[in-house]
N, C-alpha and C positions, 0 to 999 in steps of 0.2 A: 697551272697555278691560278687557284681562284683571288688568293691575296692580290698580284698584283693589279686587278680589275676593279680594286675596292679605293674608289675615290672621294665616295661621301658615303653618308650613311644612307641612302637612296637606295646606293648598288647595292645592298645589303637584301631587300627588299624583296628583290627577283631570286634570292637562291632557297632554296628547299632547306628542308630541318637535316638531312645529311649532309648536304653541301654547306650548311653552317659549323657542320663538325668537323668535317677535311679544312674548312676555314681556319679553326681554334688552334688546329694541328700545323698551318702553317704559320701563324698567328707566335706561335709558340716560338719556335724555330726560327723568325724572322727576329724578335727578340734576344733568344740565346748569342746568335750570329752578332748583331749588331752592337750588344751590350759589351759581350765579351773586349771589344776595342774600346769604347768609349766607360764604359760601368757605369754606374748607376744601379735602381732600385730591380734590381732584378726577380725575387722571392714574391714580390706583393703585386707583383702584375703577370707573374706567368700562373699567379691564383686565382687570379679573377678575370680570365678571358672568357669564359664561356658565359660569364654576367654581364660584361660588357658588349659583347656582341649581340646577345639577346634583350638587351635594353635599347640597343639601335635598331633592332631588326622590328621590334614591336612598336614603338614612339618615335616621335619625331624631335630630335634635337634639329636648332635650337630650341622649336617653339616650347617643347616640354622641357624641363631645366633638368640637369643633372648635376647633381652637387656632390662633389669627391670627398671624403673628410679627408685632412694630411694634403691629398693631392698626390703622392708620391704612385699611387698607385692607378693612374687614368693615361700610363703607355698606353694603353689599347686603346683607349678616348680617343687619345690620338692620332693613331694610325687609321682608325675607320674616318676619321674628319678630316681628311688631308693633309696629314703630315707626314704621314712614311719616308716623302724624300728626305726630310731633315735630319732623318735618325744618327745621318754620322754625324751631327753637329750636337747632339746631345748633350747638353751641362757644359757648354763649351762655351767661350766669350763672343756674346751676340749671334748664338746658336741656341738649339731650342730648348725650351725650360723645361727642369724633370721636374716640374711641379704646374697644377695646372695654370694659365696664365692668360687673363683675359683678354691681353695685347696679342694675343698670338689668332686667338679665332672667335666667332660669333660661339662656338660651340662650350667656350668655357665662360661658364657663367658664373662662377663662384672661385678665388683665390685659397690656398691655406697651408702654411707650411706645418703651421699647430696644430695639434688634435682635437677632436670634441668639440669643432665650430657648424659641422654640417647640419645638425638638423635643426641651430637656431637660425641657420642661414633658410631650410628649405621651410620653415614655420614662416619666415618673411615674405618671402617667396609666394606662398600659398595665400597670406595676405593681403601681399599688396592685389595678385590676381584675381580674387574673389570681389576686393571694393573697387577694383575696375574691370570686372564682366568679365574677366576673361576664362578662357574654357581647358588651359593646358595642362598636363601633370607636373607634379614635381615630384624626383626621385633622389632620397639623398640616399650615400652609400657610405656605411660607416662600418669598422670592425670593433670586433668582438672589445680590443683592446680599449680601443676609444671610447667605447662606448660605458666604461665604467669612469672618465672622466666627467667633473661634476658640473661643468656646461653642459655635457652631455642629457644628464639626467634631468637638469631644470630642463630642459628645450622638451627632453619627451613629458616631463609633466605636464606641459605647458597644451603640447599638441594634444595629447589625450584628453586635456579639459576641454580645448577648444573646438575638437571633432573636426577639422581641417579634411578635406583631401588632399591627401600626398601619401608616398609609400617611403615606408624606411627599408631598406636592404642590408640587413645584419650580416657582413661577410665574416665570418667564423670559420675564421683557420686557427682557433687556438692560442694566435700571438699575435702582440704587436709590432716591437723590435726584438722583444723579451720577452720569452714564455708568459705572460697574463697571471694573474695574481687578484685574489679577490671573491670574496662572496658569490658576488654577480657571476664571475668565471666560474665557478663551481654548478652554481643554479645552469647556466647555459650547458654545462656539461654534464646535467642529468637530463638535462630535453635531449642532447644528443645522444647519448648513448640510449635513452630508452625505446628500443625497437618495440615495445610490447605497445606502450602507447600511439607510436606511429602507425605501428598497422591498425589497431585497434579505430582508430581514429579515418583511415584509411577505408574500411572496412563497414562503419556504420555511413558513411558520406554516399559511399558504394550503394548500398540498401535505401539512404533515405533517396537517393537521384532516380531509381526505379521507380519508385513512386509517382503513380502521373501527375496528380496534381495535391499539394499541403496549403491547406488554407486554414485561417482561423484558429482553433484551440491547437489542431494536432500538429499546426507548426509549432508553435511554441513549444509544444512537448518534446518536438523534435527537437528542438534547437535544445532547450533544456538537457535531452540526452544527449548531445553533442558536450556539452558544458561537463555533463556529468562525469564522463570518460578522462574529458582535460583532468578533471579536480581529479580522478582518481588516479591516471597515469601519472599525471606531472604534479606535485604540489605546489597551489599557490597561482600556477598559471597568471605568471607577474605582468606580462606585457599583456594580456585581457585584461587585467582589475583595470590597469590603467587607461583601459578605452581603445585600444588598439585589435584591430582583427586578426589574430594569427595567424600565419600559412607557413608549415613546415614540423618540419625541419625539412630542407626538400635538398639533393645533392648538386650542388654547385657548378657540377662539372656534367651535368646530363641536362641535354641541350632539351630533348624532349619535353622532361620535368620541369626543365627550368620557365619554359616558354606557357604550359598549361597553367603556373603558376603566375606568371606575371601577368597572364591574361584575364585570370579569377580576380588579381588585386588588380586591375583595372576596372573591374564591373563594382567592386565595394564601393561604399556610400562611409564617407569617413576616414580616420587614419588607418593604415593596412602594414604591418611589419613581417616583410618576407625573412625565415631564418635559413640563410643557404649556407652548407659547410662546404667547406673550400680548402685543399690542401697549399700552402705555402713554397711556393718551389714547385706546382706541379709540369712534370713533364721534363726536367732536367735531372738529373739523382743527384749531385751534388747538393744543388738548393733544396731537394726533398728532403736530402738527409741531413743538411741541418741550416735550415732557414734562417735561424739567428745570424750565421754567419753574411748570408745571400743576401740579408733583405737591402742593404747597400751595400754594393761592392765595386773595386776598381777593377781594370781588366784581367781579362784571366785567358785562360788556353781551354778550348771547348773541350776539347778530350781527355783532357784529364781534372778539368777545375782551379787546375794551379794558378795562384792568383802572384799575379806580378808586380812582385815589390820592390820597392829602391831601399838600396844598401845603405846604413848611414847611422849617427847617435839613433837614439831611441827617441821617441815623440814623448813631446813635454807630457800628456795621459798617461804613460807607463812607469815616469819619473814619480808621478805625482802617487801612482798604486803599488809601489816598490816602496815609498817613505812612508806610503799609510800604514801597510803590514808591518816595517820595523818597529814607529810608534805606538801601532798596537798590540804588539807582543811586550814589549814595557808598560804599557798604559793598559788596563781594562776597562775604565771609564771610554774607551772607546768606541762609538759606535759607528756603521757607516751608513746612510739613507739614500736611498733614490729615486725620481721617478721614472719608472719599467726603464731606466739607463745604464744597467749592471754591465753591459759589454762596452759602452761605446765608451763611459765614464770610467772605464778602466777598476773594476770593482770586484770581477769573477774571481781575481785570486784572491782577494781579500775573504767573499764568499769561499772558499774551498778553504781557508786557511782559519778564517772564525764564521760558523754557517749563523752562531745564535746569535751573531750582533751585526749581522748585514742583513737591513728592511728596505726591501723592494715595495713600494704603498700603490704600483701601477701608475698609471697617467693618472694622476692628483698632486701637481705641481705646492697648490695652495696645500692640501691638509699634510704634503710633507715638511714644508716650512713652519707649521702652528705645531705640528706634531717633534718636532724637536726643541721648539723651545718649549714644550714641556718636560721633553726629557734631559736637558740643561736643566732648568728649576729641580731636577729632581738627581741631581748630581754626576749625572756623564756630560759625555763628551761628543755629542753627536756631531760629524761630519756630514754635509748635507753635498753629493755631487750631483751638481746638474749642469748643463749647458748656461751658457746667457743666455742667449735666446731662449730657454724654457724657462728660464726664471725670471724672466717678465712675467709671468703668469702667477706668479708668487707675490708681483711688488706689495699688496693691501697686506698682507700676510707678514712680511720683512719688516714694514711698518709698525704696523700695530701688535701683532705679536711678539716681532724678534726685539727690533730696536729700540719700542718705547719700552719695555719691560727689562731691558738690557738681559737678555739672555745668551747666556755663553755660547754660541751657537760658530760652528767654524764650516765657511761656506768655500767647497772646492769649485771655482766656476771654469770650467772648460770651454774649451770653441771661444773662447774672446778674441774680437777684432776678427777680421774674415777669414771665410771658412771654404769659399773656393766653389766647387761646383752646386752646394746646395741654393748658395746665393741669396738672396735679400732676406727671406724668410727666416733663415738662419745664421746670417751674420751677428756676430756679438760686440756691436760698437754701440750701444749705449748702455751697457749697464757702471759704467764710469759716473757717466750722467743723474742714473737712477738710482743708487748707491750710496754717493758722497756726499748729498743734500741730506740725507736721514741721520738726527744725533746718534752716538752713540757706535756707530760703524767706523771701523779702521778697514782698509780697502788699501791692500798692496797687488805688485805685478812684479817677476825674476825676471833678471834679464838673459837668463841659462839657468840648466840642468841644478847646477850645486845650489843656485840660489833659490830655486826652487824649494828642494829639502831644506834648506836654512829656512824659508819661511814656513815649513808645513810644522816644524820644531818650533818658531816663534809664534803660531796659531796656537798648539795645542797647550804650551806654558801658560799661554794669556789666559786672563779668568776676567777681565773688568766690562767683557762683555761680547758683543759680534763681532769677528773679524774675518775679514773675507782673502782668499789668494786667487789671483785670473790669471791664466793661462791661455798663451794660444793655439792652436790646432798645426804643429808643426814639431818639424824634427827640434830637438835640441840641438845644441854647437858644440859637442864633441868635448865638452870641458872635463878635466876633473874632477870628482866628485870626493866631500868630506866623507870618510866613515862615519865620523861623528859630528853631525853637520851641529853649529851653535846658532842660537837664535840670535835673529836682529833687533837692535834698540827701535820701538816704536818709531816710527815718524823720522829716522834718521837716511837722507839719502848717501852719496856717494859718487865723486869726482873719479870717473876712470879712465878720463884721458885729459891732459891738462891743455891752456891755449889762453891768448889774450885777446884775439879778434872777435871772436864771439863765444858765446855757448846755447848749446843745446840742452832740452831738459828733457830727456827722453826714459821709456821703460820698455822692457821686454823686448819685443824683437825690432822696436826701432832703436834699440842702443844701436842693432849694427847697419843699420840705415845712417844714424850719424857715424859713425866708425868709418863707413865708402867717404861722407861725404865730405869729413875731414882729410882723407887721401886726397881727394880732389880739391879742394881747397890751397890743401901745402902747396901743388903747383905753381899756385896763385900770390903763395908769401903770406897766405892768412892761415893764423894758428888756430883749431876750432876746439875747445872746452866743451869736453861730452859729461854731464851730470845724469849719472842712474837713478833718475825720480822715482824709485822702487814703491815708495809712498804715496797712493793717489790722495790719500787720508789718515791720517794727518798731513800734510806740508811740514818738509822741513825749515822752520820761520828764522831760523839762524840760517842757514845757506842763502835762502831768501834775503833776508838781510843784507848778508857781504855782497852782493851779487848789485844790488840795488846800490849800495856803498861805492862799489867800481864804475857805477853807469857802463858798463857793459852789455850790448846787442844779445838781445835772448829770444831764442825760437824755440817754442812748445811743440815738439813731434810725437802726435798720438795717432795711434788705430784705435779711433773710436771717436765719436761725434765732437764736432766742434764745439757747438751748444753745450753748455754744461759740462764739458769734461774737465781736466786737467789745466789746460791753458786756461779757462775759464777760472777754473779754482785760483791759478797763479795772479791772474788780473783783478779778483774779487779780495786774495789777500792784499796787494799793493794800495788800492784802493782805499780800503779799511784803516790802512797805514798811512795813509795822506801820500801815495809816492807815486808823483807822476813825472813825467815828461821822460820815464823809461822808454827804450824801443822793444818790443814785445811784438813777436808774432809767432799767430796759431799754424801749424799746418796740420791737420787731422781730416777728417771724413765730412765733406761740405752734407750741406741740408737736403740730401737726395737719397733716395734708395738701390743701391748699387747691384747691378744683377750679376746671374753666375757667373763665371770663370776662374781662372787658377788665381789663387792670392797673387801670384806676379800682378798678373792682369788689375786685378782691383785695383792695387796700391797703383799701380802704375796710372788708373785713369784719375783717381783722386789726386793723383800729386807729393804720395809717398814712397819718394824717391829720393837718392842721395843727391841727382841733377836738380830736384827742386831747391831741397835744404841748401846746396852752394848756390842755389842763384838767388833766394833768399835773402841769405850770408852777403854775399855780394853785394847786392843792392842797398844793405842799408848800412854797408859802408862808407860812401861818402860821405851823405849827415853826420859820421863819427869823424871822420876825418876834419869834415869843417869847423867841428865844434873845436878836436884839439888845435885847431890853429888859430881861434880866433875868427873864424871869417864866418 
């Protein structure tokens, strides 16, 4: 076993161009093995082991940078850098990160859970090392998918004007999480498919390299002819206008190729974009044969693929794509949008059920938030599903576009509050925060299945402008469900467990966080009043009111930043209203960025916990005590 001798990227060094190949193969296999327990990104790194190996074997990380776009796909990174033993700890709490993570090694020099950040990262890179002498490479490594996001595209503008060294590594497997969609995808798939221009191009490099020596006029002729063949095989020849040297389309997975290729873009003078095609899943058939599925996955059974699922409701994302299809079979003003999230966001049946009004727009978070509030102005009903976490990348856009213009725009936000093994990158606890400050937005959260479809029915009635519904990344509670589920009065919350000692103002899945913690309370002789703050926006200002009226102990329990969320909003109403000397306390997500593990784990190091909320509760009972006695 060559694998287990590979400690740095050094050991890499001493082996030959075949013993880099029995490498890839164990490579591979050391992956299937290990994933299959722990899961994770499996599809996007058993595609690109033979690039990765061959970029350690030829450079020297750290000194030369390697920048991952996403991150999800630098498993091999990691294994050549010393990390193999960690593998069972993978996405685990205070085990090693599936993303790459620059607390972990010298060798990760770049963070990103986002897409379309790598090559204004290796543009910086190439910067700062050029006005301080220095001599190293930078290599970013971005797909296919990514790469039609529109950071993406300023960053290569930018490199091609500035003629930088560094090499872009186009790993083109055709998808991102989502079959790819796009212009740009199209163009890239006639460079690939056209063999005539590959050999062609092939063929003359061939003839001009026999040549002893080209100097003066007849190189340029030569090169000229070289150019001539691009324009006539490929039209356009996009990534040369732009300044960039081309090398490829060369195959991803031939170690050979790969290496003659990286060694040519190391002798160029300027930016160099290698295009390697790469299969998705290669080397397991499962993942080969349908990657979408693979590209993260939870455990499964090597031999057959069977992936291992827990029995239970159905997760709040298939709630929410079961009420889209009913309201869109009533409603034709319906449409649904996403960016390249059709699977995760729960959208395929929709697609299979209306193919003309499901628009996938790829990784272009911003032009799919501008792009429905023009199709609002123009009388649908666009549904816009994306994660929180990716629609941060949208805030200037929700702004200026959705909300100053008040456009009817109804936003399905998925993965709110944490998400578990992806971890900081993708936890969705602030868009509470980044939301509720913009006029014109109503921002609700269910606290179950049924209320869920009550509010996907109270979205699509609304017409007075953007209203958003969040949801989090978990099962539902087993309730039952309205057929004809009715909408909710704006802004109006909801007492679903009654109590005089305190109350809780909670939503979504911390209703049943206070529900334990009122169990545990009763013990104690303290009654605990749970209010379903369904409303992050509007506030209920009459509930508010009575509540303020009783002087009663109130604790705000959110998943999702303390700054600016909910409790915040509750304290900025009081406030405005002259109402002080309430007792008021936040418990939500302190000022830190919270790494992977199981949502238990999160909540539990934050402090969202039922044992917090009673000890909470407890504590600022005595000051209520003393006030009613007088003392």
């Amino acid at each position: 076993m060559l694998l287990e001798h590979i400690q740095c990227p050094e050991d890499l060094k001493r082996l030959s161009a075949e013993q880099l190949e029995q490498l890839a193969v164990e490579i591979r296999q050391f992956l299937i093995e290990k994933l299959s327990v722990t899961g994770g990104h499996l599809a996007p790194n058993l595609g690109i082991v033979e690039l990765t190996v061959v970029m350690h074997y030829l450079f020297e990380s750290p000194k030369d940078k390697f920048i991952y776009d996403v991150g999800h796909q630098a498993y091999v990174h990691k294994m050549l850098t010393g990390r193999m033993e960690r593998f069972d700890t993978l996405r685990k709490y205070k085990g090693l990160c599936g993303f790459v993570k620059r607390a972990e090694s010298e060798h990760d020099v770049w963070e990103a859970g986002h897409s379309s950040t790598s090559l204004s990262a290796a543009m910086g890179m190439a910067l700062a090392r050029d006005l301080q002498g220095g001599d190293n490479k930078v290599v970013a490594v971005i797909g296919d998918g990514a790469l039609t996001g529109g950071m993406a595209l300023e960053a290569l503008n930018h490199i091609g004007h500035e003629k930088k060294n560094l090499i872009v590594v186009l790993n083109d497997n055709e998808m991102s999480i989502a079959p790819n969609v796009g212009a740009l995808h199209n163009y890239l798939g006639k460079i690939r498919s056209d063999k005539h221009y590959i050999k062609a191009k092939d063929d003359l490099q061939h003839l001009l390299g026999r040549i002893p020596a080209i100097g003066g006029k007849l190189a340029k002729t030569a090169e000229r002819l070289k150019d001539s063949v691009k324009y006539m095989m490929v039209p356009g020849m996009w990534f040369e206008e732009l300044g960039y040297t081309y090398l490829g389309p060369v195959d991803g997975h031939d170690i050979g190729k790969l290496l003659e290729t990286f060694q040519q873009a190391a002798n160029v003078d300027g930016p160099v974009l290698i295009h390697a095609l790469t299969l998705k899943g290669k080397g397991y058939s499962p993942a080969e044969a349908d990657s979408h599925k693979w590209h993260g996955i939870t455990p499964y059974k090597i031999e057959s693929g069977q992936v291992v699922k827990a029995v239970g409701p159905p997760m709040y994302t298939e709630v929410f794509s079961q009420m889209l299809i009913e309201l869109a079979e009533q409603d034709d003003r319906i449409v649904a949008v996403t960016p390249a999230m059709p699977g995760g966001s729960g959208l395929l049946k929709f697609a299979e059920r209306f193919p003309n009004r499901m628009i996938d727009v790829g990784i272009a978070e911003q032009h799919a938030a501008t792009m429905c509030a023009a199709l609002a102005m123009e009388g649908l009903k666009p549904v816009y599903a994306v994660y929180s976490t990716f629609l941060q990348r949208a805030y200037d856009q929700v702004v200026h576009d959705i909300c100053r213009q008040n456009a009817n725009v109804i936003f399905a936000i998925d993965r709110a509050g944490f998400v578990g093994p992806d971890g900081e990158t993708h936890h969705g606890v602030y868009d509470m925060a980044y939301l509720r400050h913009i006029p014109n937005m109503v921002l609700m959260m269910p606290k179950d299945e049924n209320e869920l479809r009550r509010m996907m029915r109270t979205a699509v009635d609304y017409d007075n402008g953007p209203i958003a519904v969040r949801y989090p990344r978990v099962a539902g509670r087993g309730v039952e469900v309205d057929p004809e589920p009715l909408p909710i009065p704006i802004g109006q919350w909801e007492t679903v467990r009654e109590g005089e000692s305190a109350v809780v103002l909670a939503a979504g899945p911390m209703i049943q966080v206070a529900e334990e913690a009122a169990e545990l309370l009763k013990r104690e002789g303290l009654s605990l009043r749970i209010v379903n703050a369904r409303f992050i926006k509007p506030l209920d200002a009459e509930m508010l009111q009575q509540l303020a009226e009783e002087r009663i102990p109130m604790i705000v329990l959110e998943e999702g930043t303390q700054q600016g969320g909910l409790g915040s909003a509750v304290l900025e109403h009081y406030s405005l209203r002259g109402e002080y000397g309430l007792q008021i306390r936040i418990v939500g997500v302190p000022d830190a960025f919270i790494e992977h593990g199981s949502i238990k784990e999160q909540r539990e190091e934050v402090g969202l916990t039922p044992e917090r909320v009673a000890a909470e509760v407890t504590g600022m009972m005595p000051r209520q005590r003393q006030r009613a006695t007088g003392q």
